[in-house]
Biopython code that builds the backbone (N, CA, C, O; Angstrom):
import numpy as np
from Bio.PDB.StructureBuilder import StructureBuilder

atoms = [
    (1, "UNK", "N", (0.819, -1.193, 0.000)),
    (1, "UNK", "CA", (0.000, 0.000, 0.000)),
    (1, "UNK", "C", (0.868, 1.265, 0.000)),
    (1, "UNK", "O", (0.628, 2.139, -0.832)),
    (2, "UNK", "N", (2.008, 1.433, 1.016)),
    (2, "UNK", "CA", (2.736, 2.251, 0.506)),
    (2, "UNK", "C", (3.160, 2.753, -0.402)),
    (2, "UNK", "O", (3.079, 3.959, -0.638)),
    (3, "UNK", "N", (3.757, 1.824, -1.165)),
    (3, "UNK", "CA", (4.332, 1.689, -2.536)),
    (3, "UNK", "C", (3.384, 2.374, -3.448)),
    (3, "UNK", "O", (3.762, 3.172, -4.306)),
    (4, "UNK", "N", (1.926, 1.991, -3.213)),
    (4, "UNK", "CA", (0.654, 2.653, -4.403)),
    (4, "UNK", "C", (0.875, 4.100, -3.793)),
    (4, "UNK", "O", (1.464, 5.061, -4.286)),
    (5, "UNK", "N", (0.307, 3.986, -2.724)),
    (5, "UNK", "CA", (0.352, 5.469, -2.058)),
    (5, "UNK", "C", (1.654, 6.722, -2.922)),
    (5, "UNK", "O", (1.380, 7.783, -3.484)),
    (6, "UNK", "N", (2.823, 6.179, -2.762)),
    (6, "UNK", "CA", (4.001, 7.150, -3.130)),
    (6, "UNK", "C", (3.740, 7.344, -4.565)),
    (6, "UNK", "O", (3.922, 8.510, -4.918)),
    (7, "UNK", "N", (3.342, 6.485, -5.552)),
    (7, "UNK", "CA", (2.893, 6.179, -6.857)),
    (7, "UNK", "C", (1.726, 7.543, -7.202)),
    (7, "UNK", "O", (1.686, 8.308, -8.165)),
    (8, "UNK", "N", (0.873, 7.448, -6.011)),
    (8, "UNK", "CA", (-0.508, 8.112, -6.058)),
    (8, "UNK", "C", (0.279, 9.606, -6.521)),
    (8, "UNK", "O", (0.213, 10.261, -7.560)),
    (9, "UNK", "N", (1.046, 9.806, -5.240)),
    (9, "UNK", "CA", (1.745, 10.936, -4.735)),
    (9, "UNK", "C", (2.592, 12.065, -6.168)),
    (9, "UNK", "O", (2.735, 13.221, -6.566)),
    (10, "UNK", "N", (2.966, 10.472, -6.460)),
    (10, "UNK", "CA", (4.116, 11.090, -7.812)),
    (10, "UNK", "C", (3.672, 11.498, -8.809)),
    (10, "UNK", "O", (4.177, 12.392, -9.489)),
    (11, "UNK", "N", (3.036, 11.123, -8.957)),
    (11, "UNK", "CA", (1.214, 11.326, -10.234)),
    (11, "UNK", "C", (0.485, 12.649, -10.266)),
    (11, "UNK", "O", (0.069, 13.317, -11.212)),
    (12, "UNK", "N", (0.439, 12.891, -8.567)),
    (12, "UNK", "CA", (-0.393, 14.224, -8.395)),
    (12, "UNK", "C", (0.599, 15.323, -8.317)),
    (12, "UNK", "O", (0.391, 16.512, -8.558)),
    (13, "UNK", "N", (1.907, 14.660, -7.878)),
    (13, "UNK", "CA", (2.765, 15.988, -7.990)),
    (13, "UNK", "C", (2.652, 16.433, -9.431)),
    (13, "UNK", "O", (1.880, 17.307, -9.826)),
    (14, "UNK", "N", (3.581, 15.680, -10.249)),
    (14, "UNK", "CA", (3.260, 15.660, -11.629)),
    (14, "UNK", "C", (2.876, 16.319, -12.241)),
    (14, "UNK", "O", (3.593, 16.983, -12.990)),
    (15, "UNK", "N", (1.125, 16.478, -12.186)),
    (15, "UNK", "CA", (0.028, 16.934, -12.810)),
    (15, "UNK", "C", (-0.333, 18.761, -11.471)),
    (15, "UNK", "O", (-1.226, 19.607, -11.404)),
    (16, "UNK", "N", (0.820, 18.523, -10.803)),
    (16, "UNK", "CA", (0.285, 19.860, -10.042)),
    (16, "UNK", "C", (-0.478, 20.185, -9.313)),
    (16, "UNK", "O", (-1.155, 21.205, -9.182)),
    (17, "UNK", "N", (-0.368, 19.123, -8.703)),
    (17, "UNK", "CA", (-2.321, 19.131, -7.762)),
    (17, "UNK", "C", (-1.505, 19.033, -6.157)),
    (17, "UNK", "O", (-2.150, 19.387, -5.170)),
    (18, "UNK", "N", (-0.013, 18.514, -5.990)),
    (18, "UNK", "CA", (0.314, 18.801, -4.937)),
    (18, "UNK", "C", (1.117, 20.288, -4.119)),
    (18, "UNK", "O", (2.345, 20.375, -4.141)),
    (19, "UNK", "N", (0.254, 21.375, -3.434)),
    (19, "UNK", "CA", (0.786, 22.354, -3.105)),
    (19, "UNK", "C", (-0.148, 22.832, -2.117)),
    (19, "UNK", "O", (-1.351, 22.896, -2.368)),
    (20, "UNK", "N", (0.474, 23.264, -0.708)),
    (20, "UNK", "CA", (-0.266, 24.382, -0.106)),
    (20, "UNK", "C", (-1.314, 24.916, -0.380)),
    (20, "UNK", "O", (-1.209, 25.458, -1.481)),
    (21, "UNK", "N", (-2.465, 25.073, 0.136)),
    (21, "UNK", "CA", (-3.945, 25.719, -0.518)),
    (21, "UNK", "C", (-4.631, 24.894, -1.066)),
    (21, "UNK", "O", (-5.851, 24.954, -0.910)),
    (22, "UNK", "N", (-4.062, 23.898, -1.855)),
    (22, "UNK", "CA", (-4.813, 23.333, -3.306)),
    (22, "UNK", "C", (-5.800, 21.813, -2.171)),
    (22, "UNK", "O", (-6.701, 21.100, -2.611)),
    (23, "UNK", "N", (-5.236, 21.762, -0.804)),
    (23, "UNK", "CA", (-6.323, 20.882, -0.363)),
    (23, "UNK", "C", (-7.867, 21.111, 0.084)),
    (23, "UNK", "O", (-8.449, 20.395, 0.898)),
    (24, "UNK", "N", (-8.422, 22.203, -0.568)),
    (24, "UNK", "CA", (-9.412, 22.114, -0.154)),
    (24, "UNK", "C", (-10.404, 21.656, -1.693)),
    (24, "UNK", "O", (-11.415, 20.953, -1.678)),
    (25, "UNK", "N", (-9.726, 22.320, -2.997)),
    (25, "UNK", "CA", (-9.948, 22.078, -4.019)),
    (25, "UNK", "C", (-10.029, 19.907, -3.890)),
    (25, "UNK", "O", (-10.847, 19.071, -4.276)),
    (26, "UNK", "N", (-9.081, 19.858, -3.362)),
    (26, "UNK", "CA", (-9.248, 17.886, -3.101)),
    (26, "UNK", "C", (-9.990, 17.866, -2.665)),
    (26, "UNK", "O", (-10.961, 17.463, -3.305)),
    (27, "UNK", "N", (-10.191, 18.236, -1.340)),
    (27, "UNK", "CA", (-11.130, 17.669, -0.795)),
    (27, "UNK", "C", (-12.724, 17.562, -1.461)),
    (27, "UNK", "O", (-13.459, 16.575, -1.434)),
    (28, "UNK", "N", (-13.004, 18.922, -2.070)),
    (28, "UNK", "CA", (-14.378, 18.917, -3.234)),
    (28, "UNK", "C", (-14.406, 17.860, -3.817)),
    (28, "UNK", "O", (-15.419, 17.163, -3.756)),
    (29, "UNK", "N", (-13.305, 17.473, -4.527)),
    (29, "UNK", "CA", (-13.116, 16.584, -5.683)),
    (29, "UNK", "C", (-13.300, 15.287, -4.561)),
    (29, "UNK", "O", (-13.515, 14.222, -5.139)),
    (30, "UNK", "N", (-13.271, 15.227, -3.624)),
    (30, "UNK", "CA", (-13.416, 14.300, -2.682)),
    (30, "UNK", "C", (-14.860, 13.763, -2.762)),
    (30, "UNK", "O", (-15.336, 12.757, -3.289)),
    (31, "UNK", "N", (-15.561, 15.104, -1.832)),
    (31, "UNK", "CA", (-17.048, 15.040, -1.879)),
    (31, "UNK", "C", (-17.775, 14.188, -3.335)),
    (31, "UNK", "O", (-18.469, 13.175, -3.420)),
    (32, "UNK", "N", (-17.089, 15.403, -4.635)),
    (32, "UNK", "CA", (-17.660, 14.856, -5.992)),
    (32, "UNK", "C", (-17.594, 12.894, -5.820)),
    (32, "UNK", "O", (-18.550, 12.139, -5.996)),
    (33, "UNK", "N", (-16.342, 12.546, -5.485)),
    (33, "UNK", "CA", (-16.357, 11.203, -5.824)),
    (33, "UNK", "C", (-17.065, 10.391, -4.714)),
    (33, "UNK", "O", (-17.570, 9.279, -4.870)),
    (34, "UNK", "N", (-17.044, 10.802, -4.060)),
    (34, "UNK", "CA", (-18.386, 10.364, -2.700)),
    (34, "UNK", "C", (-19.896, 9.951, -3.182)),
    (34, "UNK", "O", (-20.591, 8.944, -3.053)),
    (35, "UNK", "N", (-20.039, 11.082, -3.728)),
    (35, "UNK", "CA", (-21.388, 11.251, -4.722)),
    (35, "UNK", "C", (-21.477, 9.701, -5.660)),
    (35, "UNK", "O", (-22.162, 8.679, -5.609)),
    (36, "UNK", "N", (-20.243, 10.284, -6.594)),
    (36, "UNK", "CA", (-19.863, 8.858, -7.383)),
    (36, "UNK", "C", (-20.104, 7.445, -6.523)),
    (36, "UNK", "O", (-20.645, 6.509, -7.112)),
    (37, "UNK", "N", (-19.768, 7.319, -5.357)),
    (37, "UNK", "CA", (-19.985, 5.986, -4.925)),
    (37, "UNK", "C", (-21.325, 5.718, -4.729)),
    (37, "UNK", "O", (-21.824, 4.928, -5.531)),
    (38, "UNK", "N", (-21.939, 6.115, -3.980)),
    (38, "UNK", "CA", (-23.145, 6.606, -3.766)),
    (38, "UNK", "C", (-24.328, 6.222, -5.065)),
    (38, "UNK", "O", (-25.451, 5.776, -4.834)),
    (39, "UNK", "N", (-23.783, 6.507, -6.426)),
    (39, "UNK", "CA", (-24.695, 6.261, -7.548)),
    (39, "UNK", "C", (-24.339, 4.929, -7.522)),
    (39, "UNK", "O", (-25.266, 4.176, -7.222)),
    (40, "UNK", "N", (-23.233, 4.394, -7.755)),
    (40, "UNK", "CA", (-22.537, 3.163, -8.011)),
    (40, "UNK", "C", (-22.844, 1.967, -6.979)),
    (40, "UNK", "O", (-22.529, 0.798, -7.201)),
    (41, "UNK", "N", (-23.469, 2.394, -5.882)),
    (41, "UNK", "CA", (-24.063, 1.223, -4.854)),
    (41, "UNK", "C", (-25.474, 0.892, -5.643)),
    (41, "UNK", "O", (-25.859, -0.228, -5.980)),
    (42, "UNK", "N", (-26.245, 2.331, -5.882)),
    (42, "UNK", "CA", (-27.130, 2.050, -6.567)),
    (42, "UNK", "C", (-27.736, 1.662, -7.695)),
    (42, "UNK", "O", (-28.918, 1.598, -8.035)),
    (43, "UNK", "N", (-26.465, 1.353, -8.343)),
    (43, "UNK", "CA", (-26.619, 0.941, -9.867)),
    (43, "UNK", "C", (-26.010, -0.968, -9.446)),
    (43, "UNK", "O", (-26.185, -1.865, -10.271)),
    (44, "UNK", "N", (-25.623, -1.113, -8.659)),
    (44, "UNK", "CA", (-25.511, -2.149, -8.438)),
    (44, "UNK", "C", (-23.822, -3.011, -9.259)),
    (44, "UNK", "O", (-23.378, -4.153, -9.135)),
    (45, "UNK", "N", (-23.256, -1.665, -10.143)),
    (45, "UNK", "CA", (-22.062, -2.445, -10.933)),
    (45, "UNK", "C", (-20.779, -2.313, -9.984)),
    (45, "UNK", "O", (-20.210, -1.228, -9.868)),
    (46, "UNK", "N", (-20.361, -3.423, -9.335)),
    (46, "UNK", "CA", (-19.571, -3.523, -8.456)),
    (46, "UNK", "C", (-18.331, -2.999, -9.626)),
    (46, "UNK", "O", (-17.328, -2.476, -9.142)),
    (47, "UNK", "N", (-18.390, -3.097, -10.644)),
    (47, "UNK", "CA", (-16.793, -2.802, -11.391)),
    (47, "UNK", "C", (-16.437, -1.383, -11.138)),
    (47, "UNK", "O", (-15.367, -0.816, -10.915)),
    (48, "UNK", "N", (-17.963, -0.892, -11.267)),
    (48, "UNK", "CA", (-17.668, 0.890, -11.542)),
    (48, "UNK", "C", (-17.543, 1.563, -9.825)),
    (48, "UNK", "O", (-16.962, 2.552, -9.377)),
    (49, "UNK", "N", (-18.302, 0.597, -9.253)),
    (49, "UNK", "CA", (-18.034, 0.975, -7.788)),
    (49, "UNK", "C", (-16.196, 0.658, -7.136)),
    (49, "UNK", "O", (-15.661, 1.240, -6.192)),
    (50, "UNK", "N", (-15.784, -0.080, -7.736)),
    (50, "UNK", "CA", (-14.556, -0.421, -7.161)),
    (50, "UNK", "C", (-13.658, 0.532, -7.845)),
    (50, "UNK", "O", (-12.567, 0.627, -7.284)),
    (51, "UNK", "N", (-13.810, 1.278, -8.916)),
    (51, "UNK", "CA", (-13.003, 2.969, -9.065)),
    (51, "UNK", "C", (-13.700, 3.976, -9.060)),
    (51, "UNK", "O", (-13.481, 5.004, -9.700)),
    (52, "UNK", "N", (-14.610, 3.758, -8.325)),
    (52, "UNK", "CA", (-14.852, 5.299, -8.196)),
    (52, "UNK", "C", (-14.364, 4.868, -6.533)),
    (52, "UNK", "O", (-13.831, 5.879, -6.075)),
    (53, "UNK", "N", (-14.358, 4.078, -5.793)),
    (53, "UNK", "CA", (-13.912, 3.622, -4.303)),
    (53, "UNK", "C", (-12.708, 4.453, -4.609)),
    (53, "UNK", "O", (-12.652, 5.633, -4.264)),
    (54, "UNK", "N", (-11.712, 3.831, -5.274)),
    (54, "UNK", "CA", (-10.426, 3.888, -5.900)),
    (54, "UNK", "C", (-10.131, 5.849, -6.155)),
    (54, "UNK", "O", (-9.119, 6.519, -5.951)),
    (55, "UNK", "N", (-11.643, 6.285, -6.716)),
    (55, "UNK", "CA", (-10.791, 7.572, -6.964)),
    (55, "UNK", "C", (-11.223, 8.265, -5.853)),
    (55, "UNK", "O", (-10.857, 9.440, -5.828)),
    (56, "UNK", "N", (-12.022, 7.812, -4.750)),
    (56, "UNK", "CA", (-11.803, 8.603, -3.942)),
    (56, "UNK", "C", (-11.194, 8.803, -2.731)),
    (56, "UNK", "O", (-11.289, 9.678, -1.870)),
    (57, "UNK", "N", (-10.285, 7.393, -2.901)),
    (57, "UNK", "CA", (-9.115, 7.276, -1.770)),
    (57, "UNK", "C", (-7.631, 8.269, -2.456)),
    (57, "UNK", "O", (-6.736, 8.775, -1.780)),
    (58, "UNK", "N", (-7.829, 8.314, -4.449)),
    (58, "UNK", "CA", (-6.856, 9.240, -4.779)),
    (58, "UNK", "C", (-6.570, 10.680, -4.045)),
    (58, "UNK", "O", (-5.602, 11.218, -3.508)),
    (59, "UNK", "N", (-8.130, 11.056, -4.349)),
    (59, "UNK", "CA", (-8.334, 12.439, -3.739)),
    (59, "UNK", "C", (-8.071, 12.447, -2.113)),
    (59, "UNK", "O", (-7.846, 13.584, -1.700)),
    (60, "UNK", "N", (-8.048, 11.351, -1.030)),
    (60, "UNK", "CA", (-7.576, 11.971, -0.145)),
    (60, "UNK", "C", (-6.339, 11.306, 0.008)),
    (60, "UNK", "O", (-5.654, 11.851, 0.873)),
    (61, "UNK", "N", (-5.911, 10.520, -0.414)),
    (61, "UNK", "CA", (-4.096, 10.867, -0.388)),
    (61, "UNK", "C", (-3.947, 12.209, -0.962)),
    (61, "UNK", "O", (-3.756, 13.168, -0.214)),
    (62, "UNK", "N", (-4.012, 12.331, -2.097)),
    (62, "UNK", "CA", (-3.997, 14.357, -2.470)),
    (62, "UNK", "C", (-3.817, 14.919, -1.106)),
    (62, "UNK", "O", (-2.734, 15.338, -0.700)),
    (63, "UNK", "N", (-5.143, 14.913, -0.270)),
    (63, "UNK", "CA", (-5.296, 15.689, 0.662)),
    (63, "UNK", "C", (-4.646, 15.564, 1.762)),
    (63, "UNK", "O", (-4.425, 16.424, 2.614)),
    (64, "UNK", "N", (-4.222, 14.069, 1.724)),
    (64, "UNK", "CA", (-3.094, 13.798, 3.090)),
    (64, "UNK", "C", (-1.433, 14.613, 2.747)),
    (64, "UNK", "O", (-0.677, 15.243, 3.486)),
    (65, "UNK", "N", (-1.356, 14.252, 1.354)),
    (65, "UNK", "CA", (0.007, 14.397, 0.827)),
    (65, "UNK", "C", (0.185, 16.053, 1.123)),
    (65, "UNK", "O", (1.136, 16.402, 1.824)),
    (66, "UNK", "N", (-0.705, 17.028, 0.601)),
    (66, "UNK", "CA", (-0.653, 18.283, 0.889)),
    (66, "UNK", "C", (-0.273, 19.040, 2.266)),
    (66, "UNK", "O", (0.294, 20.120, 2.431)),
    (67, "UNK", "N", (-0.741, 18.170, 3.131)),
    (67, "UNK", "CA", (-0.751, 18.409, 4.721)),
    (67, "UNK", "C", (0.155, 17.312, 5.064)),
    (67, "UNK", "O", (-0.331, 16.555, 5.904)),
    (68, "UNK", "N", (1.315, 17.008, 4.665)),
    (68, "UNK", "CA", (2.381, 15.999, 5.303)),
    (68, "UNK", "C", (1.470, 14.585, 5.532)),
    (68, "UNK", "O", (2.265, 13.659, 5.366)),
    (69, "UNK", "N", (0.905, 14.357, 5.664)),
    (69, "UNK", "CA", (0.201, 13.039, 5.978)),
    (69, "UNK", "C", (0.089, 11.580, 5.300)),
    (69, "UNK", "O", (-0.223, 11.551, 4.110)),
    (70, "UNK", "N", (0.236, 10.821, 5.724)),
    (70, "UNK", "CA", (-0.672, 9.486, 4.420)),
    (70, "UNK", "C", (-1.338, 8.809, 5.163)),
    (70, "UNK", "O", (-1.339, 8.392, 6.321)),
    (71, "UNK", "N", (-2.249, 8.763, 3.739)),
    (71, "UNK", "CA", (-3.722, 8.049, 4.250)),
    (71, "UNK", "C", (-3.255, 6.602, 4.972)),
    (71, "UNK", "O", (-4.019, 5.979, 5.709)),
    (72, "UNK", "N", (-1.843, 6.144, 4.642)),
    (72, "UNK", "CA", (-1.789, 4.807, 5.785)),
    (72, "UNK", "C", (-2.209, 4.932, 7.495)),
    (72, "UNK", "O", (-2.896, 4.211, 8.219)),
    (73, "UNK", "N", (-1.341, 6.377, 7.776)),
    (73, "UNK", "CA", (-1.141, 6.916, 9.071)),
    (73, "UNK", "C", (-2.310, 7.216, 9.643)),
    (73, "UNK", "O", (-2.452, 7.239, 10.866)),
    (74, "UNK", "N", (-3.472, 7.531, 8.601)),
    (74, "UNK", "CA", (-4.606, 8.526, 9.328)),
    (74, "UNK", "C", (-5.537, 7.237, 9.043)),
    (74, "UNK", "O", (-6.682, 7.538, 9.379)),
    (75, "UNK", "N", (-5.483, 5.944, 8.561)),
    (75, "UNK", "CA", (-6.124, 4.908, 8.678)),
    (75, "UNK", "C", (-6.010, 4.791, 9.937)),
    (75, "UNK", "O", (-6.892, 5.038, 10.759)),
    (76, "UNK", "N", (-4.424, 4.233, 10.250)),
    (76, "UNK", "CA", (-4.127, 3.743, 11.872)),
    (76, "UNK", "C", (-4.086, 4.348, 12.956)),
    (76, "UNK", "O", (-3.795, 3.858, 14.047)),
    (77, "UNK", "N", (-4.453, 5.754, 12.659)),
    (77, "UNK", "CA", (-4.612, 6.249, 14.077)),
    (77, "UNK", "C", (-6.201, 6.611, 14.033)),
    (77, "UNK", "O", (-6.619, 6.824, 15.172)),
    (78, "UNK", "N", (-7.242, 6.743, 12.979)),
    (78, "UNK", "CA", (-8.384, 6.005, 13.253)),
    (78, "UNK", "C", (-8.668, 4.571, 13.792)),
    (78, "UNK", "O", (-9.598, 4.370, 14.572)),
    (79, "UNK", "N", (-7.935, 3.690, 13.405)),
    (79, "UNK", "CA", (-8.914, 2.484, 14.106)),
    (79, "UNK", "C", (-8.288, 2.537, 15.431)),
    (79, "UNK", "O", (-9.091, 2.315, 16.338)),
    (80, "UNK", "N", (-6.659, 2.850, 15.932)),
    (80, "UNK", "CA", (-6.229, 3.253, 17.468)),
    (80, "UNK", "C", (-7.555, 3.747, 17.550)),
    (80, "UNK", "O", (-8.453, 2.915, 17.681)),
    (81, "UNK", "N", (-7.877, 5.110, 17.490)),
    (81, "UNK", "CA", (-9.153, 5.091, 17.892)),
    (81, "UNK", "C", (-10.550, 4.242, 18.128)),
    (81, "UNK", "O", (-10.981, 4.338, 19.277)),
    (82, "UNK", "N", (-11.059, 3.708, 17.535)),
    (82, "UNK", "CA", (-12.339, 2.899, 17.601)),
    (82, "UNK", "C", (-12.180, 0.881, 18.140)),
    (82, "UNK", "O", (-12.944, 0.009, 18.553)),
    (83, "UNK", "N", (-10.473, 1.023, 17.727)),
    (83, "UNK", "CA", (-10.485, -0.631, 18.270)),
    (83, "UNK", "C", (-10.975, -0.859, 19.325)),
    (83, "UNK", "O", (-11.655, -1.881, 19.413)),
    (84, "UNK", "N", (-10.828, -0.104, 20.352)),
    (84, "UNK", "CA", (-11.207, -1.035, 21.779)),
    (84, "UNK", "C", (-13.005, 0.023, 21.895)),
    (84, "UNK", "O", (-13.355, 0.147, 23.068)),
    (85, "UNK", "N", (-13.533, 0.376, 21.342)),
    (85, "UNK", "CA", (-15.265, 0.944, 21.231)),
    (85, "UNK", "C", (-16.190, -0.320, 21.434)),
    (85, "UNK", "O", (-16.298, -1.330, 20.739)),
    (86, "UNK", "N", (-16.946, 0.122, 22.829)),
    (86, "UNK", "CA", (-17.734, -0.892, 23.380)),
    (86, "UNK", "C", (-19.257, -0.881, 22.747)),
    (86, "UNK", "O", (-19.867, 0.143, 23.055)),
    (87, "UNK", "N", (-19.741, -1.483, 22.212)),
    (87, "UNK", "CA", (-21.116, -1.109, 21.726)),
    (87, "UNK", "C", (-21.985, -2.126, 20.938)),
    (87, "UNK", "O", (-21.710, -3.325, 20.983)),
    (88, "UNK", "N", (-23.060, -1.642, 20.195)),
    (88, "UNK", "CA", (-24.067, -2.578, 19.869)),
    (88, "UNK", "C", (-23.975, -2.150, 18.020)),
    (88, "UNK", "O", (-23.535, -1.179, 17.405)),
    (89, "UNK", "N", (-24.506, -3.182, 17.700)),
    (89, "UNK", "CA", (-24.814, -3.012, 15.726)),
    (89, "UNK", "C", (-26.154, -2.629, 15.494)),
    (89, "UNK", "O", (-26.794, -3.675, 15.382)),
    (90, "UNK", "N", (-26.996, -1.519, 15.348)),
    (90, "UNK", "CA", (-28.329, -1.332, 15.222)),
    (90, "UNK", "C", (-28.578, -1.025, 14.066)),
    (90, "UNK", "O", (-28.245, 0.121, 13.766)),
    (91, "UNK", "N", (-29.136, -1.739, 13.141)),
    (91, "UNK", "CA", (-30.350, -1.747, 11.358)),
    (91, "UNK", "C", (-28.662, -1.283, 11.024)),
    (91, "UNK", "O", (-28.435, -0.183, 10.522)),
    (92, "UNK", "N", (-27.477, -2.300, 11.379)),
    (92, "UNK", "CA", (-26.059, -1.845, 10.184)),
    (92, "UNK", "C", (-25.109, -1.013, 10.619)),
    (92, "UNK", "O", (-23.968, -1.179, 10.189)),
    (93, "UNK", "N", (-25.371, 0.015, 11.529)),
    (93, "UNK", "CA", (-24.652, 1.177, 12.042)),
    (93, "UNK", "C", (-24.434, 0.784, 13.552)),
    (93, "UNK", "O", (-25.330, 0.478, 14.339)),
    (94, "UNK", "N", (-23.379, 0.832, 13.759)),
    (94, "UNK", "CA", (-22.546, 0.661, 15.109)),
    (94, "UNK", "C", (-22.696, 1.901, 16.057)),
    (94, "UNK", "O", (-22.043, 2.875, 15.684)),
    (95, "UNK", "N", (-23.438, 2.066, 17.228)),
    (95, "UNK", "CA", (-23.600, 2.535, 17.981)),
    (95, "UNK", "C", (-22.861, 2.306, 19.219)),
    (95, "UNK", "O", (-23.236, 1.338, 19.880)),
    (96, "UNK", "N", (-21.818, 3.049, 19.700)),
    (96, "UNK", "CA", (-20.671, 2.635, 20.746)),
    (96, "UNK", "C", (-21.659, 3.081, 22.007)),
    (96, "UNK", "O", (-22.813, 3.509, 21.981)),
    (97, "UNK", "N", (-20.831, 2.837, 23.040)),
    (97, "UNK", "CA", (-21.491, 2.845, 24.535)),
    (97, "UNK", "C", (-21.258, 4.250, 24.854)),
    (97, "UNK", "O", (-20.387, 4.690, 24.103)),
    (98, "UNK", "N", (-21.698, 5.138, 25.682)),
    (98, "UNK", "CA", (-21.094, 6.212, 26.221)),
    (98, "UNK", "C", (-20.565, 6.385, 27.156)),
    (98, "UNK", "O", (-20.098, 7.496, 27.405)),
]
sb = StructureBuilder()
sb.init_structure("model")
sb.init_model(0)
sb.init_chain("A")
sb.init_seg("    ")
for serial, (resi, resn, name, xyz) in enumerate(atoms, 1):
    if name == "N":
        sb.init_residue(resn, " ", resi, " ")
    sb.init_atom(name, np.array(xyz, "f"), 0.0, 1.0, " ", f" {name:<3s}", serial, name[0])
structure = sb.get_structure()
């Protein structure tokens, strides 16, 4: 994953999309491909759903890469967060304890 990640990285430098400021412009392009998944559950074509998944993990490496970050790091210090979350599964959605 690294390896894709730095790949991602080298691509967006490249094309100019990596610089100061320009992460909020990602992040839109984020939202946009959000949207994209969103149609793609509902159309039911797992092919088209598995890149638009794909382009919208691009857009936030973009957004990690801009702000020093990678999306490996901000995976693992999300689930540090939620691994040890005590709670119940209600209609799909995980509801932790308070």
């Amino acid at each position: 994953m690294k390896e894709l990640e730095q790949k991602v990285v080298a691509w967006a430098e490249a094309k100019g999309l990596i610089f100061k400021g320009n992460e909020f412009v990602q992040f839109a392009k984020t939202l946009e491909e959000v949207e994209e998944v969103r149609v793609e559950l509902e159309s039911g074509n797992d092919k088209k759903l598995e890149l638009e998944i794909g382009d919208t993990g691009i857009t936030l490496i973009n957004v990690c890469a801009i702000k020093g970050l990678t999306l490996e790091g901000c995976i693992r210090a999300a689930y540090a967060k939620i691994k040890d979350r005590k709670g119940e599964t209600i209609n799909g959605d995980f509801v932790r304890e308070k």
